[in-house]
C-alpha positions as CSV (number, residue, x, y, z in Angstrom):
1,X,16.9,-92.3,141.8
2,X,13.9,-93.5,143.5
3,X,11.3,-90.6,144.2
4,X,10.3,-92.5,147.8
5,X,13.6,-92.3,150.3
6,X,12.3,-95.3,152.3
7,X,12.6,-97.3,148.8
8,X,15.9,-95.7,147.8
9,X,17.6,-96.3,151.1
10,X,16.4,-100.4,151.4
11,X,17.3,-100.4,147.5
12,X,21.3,-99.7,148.2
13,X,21.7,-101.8,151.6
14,X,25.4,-102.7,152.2
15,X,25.1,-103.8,155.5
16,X,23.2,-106.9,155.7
17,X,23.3,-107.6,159.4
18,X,21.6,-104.3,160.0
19,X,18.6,-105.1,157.5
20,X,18.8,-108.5,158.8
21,X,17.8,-106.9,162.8
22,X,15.0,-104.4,160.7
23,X,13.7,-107.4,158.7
24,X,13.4,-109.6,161.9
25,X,12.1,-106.2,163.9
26,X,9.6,-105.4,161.3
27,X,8.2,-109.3,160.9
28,X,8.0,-108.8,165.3
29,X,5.6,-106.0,164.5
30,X,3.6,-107.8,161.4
31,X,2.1,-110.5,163.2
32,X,5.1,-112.7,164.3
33,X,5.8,-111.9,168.0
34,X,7.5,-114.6,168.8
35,X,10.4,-114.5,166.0
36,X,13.9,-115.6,167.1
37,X,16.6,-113.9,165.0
38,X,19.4,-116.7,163.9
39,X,21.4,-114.9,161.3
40,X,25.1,-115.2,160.6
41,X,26.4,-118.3,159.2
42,X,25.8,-122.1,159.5
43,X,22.0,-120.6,160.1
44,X,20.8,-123.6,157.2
45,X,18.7,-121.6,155.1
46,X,17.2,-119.3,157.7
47,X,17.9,-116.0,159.0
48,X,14.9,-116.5,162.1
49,X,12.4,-119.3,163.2
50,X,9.4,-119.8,165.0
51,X,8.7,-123.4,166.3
52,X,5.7,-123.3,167.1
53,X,3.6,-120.0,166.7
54,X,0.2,-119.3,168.5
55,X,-1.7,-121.2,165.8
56,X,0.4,-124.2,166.5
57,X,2.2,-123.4,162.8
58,X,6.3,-123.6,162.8
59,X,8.0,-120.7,160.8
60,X,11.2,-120.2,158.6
61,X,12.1,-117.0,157.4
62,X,14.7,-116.1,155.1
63,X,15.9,-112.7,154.0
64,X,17.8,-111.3,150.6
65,X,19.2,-108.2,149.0
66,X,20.1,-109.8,145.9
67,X,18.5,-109.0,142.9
68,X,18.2,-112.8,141.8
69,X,14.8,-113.4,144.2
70,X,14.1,-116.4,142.4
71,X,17.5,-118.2,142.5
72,X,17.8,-117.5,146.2
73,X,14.1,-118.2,147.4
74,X,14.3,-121.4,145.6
75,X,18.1,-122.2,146.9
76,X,17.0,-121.0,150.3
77,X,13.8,-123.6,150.1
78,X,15.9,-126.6,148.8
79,X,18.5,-125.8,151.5
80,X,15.6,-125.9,154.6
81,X,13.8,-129.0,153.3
82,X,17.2,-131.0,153.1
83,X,17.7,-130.0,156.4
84,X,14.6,-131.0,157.5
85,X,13.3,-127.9,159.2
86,X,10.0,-128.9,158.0
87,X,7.9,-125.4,158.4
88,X,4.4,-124.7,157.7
89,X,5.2,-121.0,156.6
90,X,7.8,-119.9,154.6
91,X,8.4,-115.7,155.0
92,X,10.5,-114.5,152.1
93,X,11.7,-111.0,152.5
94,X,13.8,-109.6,149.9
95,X,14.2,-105.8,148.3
96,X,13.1,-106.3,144.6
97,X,9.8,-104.8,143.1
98,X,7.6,-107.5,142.6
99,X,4.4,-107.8,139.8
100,X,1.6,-109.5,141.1
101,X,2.5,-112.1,138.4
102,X,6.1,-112.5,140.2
103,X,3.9,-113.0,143.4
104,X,1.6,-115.3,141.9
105,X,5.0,-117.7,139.9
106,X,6.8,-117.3,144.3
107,X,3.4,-118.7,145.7
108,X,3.1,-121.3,143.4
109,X,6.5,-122.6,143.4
110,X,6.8,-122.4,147.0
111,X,3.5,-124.4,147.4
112,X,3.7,-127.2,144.9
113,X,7.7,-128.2,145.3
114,X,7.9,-127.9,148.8
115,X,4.3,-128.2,150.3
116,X,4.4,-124.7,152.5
117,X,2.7,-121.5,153.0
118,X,4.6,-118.7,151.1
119,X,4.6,-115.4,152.9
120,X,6.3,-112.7,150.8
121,X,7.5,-109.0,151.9
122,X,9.1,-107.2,148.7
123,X,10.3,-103.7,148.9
124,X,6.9,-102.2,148.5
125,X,5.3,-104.0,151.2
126,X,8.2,-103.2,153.5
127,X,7.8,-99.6,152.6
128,X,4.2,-99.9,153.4
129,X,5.0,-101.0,157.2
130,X,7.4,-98.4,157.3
131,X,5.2,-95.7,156.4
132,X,2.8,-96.7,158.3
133,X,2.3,-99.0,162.1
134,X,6.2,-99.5,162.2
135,X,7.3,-95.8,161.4
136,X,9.4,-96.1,164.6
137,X,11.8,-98.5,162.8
138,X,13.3,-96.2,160.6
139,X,14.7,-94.3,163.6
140,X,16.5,-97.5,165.0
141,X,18.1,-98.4,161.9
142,X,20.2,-95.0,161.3
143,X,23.1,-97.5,159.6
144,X,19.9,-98.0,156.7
145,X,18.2,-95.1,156.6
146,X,20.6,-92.3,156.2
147,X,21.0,-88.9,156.3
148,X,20.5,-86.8,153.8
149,X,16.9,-88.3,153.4
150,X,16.8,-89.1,156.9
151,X,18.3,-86.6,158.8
152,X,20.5,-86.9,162.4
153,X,21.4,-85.0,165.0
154,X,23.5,-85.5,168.4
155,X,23.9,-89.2,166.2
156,X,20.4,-89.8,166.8
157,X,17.6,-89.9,163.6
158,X,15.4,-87.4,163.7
159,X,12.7,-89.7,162.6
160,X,9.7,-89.5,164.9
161,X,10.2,-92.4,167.4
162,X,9.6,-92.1,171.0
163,X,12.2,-94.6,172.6
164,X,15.0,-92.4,173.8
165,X,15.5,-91.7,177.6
166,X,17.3,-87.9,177.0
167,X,19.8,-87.1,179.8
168,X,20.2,-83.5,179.7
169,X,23.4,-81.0,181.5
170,X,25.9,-78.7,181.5
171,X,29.3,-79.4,181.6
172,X,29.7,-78.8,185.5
173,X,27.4,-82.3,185.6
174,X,29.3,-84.4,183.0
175,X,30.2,-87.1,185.4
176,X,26.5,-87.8,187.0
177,X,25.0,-87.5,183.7
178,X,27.1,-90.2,182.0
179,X,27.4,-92.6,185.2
180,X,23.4,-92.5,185.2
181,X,23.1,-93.1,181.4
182,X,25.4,-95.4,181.6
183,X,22.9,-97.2,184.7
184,X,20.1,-97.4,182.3
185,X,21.8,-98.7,179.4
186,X,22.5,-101.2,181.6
187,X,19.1,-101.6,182.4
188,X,18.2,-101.9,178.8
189,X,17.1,-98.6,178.3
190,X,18.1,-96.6,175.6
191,X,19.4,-93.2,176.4
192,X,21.2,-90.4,174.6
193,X,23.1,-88.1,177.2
194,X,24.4,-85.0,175.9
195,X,28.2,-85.6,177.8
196,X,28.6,-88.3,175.6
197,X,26.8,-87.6,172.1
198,X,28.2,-87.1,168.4
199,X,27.6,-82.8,168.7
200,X,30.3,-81.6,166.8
201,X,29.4,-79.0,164.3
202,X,26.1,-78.8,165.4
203,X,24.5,-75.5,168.0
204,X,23.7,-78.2,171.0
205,X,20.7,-76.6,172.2
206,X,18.7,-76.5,169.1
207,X,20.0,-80.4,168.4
208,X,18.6,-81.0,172.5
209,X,15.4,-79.7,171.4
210,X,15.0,-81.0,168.4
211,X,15.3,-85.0,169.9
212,X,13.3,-83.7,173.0
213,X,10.6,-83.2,170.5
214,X,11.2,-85.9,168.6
215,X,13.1,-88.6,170.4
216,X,12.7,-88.0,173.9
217,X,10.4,-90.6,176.0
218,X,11.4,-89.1,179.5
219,X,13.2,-85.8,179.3
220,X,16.1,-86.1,182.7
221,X,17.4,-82.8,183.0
222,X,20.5,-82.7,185.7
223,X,19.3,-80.1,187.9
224,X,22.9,-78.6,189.7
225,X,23.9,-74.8,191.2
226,X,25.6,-75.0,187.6
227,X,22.9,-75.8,185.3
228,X,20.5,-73.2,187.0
229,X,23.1,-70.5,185.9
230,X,22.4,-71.7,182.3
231,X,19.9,-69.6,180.3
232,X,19.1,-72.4,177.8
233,X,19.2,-75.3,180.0
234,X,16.1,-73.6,181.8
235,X,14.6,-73.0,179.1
236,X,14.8,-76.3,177.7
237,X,14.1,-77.4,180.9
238,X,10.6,-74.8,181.1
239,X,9.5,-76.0,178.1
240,X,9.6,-80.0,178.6
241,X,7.5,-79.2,181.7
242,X,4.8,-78.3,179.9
243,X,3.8,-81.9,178.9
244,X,2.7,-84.0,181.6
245,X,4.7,-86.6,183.3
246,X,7.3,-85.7,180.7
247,X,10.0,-84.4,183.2
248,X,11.7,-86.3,185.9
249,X,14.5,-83.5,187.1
250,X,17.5,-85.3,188.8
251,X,18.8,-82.9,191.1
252,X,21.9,-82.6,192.8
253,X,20.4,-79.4,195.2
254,X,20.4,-79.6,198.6
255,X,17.7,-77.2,199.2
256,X,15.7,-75.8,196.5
257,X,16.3,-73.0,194.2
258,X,14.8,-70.0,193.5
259,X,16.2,-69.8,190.0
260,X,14.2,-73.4,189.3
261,X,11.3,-72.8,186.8
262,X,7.9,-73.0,188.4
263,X,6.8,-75.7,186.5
264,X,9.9,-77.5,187.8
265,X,9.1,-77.1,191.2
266,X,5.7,-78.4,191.0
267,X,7.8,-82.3,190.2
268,X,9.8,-84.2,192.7
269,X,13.0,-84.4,191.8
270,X,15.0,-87.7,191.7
271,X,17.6,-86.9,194.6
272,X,21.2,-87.9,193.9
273,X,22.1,-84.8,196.3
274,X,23.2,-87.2,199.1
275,X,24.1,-90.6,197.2
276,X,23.7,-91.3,193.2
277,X,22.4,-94.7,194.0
278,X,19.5,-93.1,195.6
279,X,18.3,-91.0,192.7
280,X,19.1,-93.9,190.5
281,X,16.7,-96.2,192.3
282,X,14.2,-93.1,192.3
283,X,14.4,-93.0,188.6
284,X,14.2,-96.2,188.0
285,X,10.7,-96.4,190.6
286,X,9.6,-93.4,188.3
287,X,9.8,-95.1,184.8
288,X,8.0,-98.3,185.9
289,X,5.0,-96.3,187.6
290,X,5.1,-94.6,183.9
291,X,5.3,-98.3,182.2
292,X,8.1,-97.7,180.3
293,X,10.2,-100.7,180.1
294,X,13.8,-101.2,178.7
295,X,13.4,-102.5,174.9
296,X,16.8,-104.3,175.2
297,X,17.5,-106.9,177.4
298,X,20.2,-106.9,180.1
299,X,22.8,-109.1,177.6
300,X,22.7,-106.0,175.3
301,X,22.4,-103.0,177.5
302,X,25.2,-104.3,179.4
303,X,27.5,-105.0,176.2
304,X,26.3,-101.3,175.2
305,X,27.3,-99.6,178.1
306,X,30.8,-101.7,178.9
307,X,31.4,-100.4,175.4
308,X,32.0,-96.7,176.9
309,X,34.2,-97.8,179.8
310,X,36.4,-100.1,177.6
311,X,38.5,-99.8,174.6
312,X,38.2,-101.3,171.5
313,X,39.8,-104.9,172.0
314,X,42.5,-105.0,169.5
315,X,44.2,-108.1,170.5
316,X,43.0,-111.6,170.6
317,X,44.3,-114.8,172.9
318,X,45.6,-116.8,169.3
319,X,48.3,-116.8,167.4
320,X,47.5,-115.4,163.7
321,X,49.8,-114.4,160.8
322,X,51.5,-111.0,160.2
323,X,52.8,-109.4,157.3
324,X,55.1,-106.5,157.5
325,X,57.7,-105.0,155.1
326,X,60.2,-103.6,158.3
327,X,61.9,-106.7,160.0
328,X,65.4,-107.3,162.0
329,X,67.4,-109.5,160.7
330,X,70.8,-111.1,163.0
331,X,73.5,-111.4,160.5
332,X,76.8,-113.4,161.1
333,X,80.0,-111.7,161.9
334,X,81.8,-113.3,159.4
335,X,82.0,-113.6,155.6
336,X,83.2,-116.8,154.5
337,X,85.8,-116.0,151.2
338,X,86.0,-118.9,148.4
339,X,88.2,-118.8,145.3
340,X,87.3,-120.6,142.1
341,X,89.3,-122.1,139.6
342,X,87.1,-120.8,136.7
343,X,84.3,-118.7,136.5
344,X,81.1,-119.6,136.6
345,X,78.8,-119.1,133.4
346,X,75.1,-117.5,133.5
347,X,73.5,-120.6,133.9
348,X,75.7,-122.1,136.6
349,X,75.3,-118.8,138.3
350,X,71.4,-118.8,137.7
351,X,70.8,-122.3,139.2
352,X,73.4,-121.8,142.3
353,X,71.3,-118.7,143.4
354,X,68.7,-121.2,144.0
355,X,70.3,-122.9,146.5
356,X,73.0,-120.6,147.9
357,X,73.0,-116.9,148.6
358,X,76.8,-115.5,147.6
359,X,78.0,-112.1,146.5
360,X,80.5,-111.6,143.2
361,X,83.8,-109.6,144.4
362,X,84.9,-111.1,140.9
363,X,84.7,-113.0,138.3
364,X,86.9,-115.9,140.2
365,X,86.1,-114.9,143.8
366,X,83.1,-115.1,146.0
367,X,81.7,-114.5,149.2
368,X,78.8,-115.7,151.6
369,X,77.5,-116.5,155.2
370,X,77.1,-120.3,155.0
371,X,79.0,-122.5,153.0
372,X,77.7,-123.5,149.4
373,X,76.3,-127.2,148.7
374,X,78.6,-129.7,148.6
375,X,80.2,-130.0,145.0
376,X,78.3,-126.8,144.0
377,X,81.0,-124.6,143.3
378,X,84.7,-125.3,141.4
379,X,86.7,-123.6,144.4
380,X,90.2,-124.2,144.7
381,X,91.5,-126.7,147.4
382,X,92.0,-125.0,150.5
383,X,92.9,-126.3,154.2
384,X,90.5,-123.6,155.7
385,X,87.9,-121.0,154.1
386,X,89.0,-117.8,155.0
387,X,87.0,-115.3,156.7
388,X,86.9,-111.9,157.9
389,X,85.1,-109.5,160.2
390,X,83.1,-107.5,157.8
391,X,81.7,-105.1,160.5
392,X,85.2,-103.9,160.8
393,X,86.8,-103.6,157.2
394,X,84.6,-101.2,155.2
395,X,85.6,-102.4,151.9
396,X,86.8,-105.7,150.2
397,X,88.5,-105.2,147.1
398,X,86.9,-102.3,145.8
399,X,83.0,-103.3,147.2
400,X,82.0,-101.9,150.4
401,X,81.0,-104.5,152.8
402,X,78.0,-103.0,154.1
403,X,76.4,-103.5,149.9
404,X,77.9,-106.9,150.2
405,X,75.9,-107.5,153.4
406,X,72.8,-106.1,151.7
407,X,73.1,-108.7,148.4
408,X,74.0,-111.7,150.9
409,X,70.5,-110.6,152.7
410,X,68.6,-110.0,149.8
411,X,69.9,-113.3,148.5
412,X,69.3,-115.4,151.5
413,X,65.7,-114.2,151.2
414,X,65.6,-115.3,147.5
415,X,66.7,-118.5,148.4
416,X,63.7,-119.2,150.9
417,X,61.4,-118.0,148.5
418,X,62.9,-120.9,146.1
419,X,62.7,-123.3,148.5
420,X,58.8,-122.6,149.2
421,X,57.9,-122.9,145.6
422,X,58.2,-119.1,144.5
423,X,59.3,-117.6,141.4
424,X,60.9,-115.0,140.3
425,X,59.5,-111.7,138.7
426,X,62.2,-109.8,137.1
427,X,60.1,-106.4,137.1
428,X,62.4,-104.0,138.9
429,X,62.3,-103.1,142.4
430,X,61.2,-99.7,143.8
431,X,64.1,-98.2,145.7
432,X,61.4,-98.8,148.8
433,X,62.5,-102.3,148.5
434,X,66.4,-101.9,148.4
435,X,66.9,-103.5,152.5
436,X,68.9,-100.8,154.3
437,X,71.7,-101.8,156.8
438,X,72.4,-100.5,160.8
439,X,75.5,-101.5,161.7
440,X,74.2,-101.3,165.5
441,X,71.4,-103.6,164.9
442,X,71.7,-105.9,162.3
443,X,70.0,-105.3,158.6
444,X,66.5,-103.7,158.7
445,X,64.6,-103.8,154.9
């Protein structure tokens, strides 16, 4: 195991998508502002571009978890210059250790085959950046860096990372406090409200303060005649107010309390007391005096939030396969009854079942649903099949009718499976696949 949990996390990525949003997040930070993300598939070689960059350069960057660097970053080269993509820098991020001499054999390749300017981020120079001016990353990647080396609380990392917007109440405010993180998710804020966070199995006030020292940008604490009664929430609330600007109470009082920490009273409150809409429009006036700005843009925060008011979609507007082993089948009413004048050996028997599904009530007497091909069978010349109304005779000489209708089933489905180019396995059945019959509606197996 890797003595550095940065290294050890990046080293066992299974979620590519997420490292590809860190890669392209990190590369933001490392002197490439202007990156646009492609990612997914059909992306020809690249997982983000730049067309033209402040020093008039275009870039391609590619990123990999596989341990064959060199295969990919020269498969990922051949496939950009076929394309015509034509860059001036190539970034290569992958999650290998790297020698200097591995560095030197990229730079050179990249160079003399393809003509471009190799930029190269292996895992130690991505630790580097993580360690170091892009810290904050490692906090909005929990799905990489994962507890127990990065530890979480209320679902957030408690990574240092000042990003969150915290929305803090008692139960008695649940409604307020989720309508108004819901507002600013919309806004492209991120926010972690306390009414709708991951707390289970964990004491809620010491997770509160732990992201209020660690997560919080703007501490919102739902000031209500409830919360006031709350020994914890004023303390929280106490404490918070002890940093500068830190605090923006939003306060459903219609006159102010005595019971409100002194260094509460000395902020105005966002006032939602007469309409929510009017305390959302004074938080929202508060953050931009304070410069923060939302680091999603509407697109996402919108998706994010819509997320919380909708279910999952579990259906889709096209037609797709399904695969069950429970199905209805409509069975005729009748069982057609043909006598034969000998009976028929293995390998007659063998070959019928591939095109007709019958039942044995003896060695000269069938039965079925539909009638057999023509000339299949050596049946006795008769004016009219007989028939009769299984559902209502319970046996035929000596067979119940019910395991007659079972085989004819079971048969039928054999014969499909012929006809479709199957074959058959004679390993035995479970007794999970023996079909089971309701006379009420129809054969169910």
């Amino acid at each position: 195991m890797s003595a550095d949990p940065i290294v050890y996390c990046l080293e066992r990525i299974s979620d590519y998508r997420a490292f590809e949003r860190l890669c392209s997040a990190l590369l933001a930070g490392a002197g490439y502002p202007a990156i646009d993300p492609l990612g997914g598939t059909g992306d020809g070689g690249r997982d983000a571009t730049i067309r033209t960059d402040e020093n008039g350069r275009r870039v391609v960057f590619a990123y990999t978890v596989r341990e064959d660097w060199r295969v990919k970053l020269k498969k990922d080269c051949t496939r950009v210059q076929e394309l015509q993509h034509d860059p001036d820098v190539f970034v290569y991020v992958c999650t290998e250790v790297l020698s200097a001499s591995d560095k030197d054999f990229a730079v050179q390749l990249v160079s003399s085959q393809f003509g471009w300017t190799l930029d190269l981020y292996d895992i130690e120079r991505l630790r580097v950046n993580l360690v170091g001016p892009q810290r904050h990353l490692i906090a909005q990647h929990p799905s990489i860096f994962v507890p127990p080396f990065f530890p979480q609380v209320g679902g957030q990392s408690l990574s240092q990372c000042r990003d969150t917007i915290l929305i803090d109440h008692v139960a008695a405010d649940h409604a307020l406090a989720t309508w108004l993180s819901r507002r600013l998710t919309l806004q492209g804020f991120r926010t972690w409200c306390r009414g709708t966070a991951p707390l289970a199995g964990e004491n809620a006030d010491e997770s509160v303060r732990k992201l209020i020292g660690l997560r919080a940008v703007q501490y919102l604490p739902v000031v209500s005649e409830e919360s006031l009664s709350d020994q914890l929430f004023l303390e929280r609330c106490a404490l918070s107010a002890s940093n500068d600007s830190f605090v923006l109470p939003c306060s459903s009082l219609k006159h102010e309390d005595p019971r409100l920490p002194s260094r509460l009273k000395q902020v105005t409150a966002a006032n939602f007391s007469s309409s929510w809409d009017t305390g959302l429009t004074d938080v929202l006036s508060k953050l931009k005096a304070l410069g923060l700005r939302p680091d999603l843009d509407q697109a996402q925060g919108r998706q994010i939030a819509l997320r919380d008011y909708l279910p999952t979609r579990v259906t889709v507007p096209t037609p797709e396969p399904v695969f069950a082993n429970l199905f209805q089948l409509a069975l005729p009413e009748t069982m057609l009854v043909y006598d034969l004048q000998r009976s028929l050996t293995q390998a007659e028997t063998d070959e019928l079942r591939l095109r007709w599904a019958f039942a044995e009530l003896n060695a000269h007497r069938v039965v079925a649903f539909t009638p057999p091909p023509e000339g299949a069978i050596p049946a006795t010349k008769q004016v009219r099949t007989p028939e009769f109304l299984w559902n209502y005779k319970p046996e035929r000489e000596g067979k119940r009718t019910e395991d007659l209708a079972k085989e004819l089933a079971r048969r039928s489905l054999e014969v499909i499976c012929a006809q479709k180019g199957l074959r058959f396995c004679a390993d035995d059945l479970p007794p999970s696949a023996i079909p089971v019959i309701r006379r009420e509606s129809g054969v169910e197996g």
